[in-house]
C-alpha positions as CSV (number, residue, x, y, z in Angstrom):
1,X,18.9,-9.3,-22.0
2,X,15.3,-10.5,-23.4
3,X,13.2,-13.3,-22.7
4,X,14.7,-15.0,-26.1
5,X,17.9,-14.6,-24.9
6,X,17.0,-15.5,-21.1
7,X,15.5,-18.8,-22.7
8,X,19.0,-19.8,-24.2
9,X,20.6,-19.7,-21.3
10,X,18.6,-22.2,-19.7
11,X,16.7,-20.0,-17.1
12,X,12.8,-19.7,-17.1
13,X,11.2,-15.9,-17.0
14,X,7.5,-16.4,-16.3
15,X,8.8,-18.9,-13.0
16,X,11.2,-16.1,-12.2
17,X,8.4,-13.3,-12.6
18,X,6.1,-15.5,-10.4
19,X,8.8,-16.6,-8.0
20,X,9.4,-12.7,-7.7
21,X,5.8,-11.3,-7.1
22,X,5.6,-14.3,-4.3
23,X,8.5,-13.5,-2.6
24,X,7.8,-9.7,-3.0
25,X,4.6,-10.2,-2.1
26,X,5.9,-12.4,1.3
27,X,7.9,-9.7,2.6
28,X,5.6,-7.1,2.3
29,X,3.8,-9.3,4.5
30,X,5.8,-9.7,7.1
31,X,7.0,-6.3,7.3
32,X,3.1,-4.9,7.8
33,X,3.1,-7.8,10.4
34,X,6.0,-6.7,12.3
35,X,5.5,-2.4,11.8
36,X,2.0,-2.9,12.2
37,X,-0.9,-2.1,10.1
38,X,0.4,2.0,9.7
39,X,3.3,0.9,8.0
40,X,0.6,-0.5,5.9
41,X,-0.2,3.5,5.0
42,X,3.0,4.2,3.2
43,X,2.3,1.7,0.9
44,X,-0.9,3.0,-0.2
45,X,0.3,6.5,0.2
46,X,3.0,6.1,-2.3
47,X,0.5,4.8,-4.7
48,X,-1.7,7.7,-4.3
49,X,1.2,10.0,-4.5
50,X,1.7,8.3,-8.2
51,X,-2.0,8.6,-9.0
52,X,-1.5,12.3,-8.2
53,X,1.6,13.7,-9.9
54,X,3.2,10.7,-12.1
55,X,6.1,8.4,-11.4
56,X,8.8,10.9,-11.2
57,X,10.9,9.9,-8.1
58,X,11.3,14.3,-7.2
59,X,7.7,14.8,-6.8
60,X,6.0,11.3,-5.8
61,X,7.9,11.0,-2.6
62,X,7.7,14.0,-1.1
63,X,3.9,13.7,-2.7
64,X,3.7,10.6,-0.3
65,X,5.4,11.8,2.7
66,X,2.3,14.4,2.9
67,X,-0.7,11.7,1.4
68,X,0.8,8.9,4.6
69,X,1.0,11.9,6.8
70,X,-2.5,13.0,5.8
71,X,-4.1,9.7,5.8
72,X,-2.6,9.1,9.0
73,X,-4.1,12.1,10.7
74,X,-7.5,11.9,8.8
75,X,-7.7,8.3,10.7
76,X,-6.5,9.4,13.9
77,X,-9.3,11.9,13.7
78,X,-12.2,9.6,13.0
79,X,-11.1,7.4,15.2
80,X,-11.7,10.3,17.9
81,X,-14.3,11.6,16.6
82,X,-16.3,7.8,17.0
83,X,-15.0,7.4,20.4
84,X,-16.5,10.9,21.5
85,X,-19.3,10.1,19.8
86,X,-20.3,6.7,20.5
87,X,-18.5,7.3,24.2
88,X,-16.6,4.4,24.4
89,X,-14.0,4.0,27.2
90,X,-11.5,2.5,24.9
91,X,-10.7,3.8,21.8
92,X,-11.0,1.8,18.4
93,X,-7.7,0.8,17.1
94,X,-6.1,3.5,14.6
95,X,-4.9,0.3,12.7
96,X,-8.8,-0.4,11.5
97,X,-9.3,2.7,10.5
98,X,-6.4,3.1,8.2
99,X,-7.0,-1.0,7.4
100,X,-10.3,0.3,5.9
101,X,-8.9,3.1,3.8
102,X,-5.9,1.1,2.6
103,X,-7.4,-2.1,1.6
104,X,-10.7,0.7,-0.4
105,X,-7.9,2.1,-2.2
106,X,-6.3,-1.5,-3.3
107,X,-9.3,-2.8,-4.3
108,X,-9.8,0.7,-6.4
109,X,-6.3,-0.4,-8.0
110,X,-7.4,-3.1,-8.8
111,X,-10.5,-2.8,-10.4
112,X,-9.0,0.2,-12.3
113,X,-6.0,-2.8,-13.0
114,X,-8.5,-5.3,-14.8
115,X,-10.9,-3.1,-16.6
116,X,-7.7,-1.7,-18.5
């Protein structure tokens, strides 16, 4: 069915696209809010894994099982590596470490996103 035809039957497609991306947009929210921010991860993981070897379901997810598990560990890492270093008695959170990586590769996307 196309937009033309969409149109005819009374129903609006650019409301429905926006109405969409909002409440796609909402969820994703709240599940980061509720999983926490390594949930976060697998979202960014999954893009990478596209980046990497295409859109083709057989070799992006198992792609981003390794990227998420990578990313994870890389973060766990630093974040002992800093607390040795800077010998804190608490550790930093591992959710600001993969914050920082998650929301570098987003705004990547999107600058790659608008200069196209």
């Amino acid at each position: 069915m196309g937009i033309p035809n969409a149109k005819q039957l009374g129903f609006e497609p650019e409301f429905i696209r926006h109405l969409g991306a909002f409440v796609v947009s909402l969820l994703t929210a709240v599940i980061v809010s509720y999983v926490g921010i390594i949930g976060f991860i697998e979202l960014v993981a999954l893009h990478i894994a596209r980046f990497l070897v295409g859109s083709n379901h057989l070799f992006s997810m198992p792609t981003a099982i390794l990227v998420g598990a990578s990313i994870a560990l890389s973060a766990d890492s630093i974040v002992k590596l800093i607390s040795i270093y800077v010998d804190a008695v608490a550790e930093l959170p591992l959710g600001v470490v993969t914050s920082i990586i998650g929301v570098l590769f987003l705004v990547y996307l999107i600058i790659k996103r608008l200069r196209e």
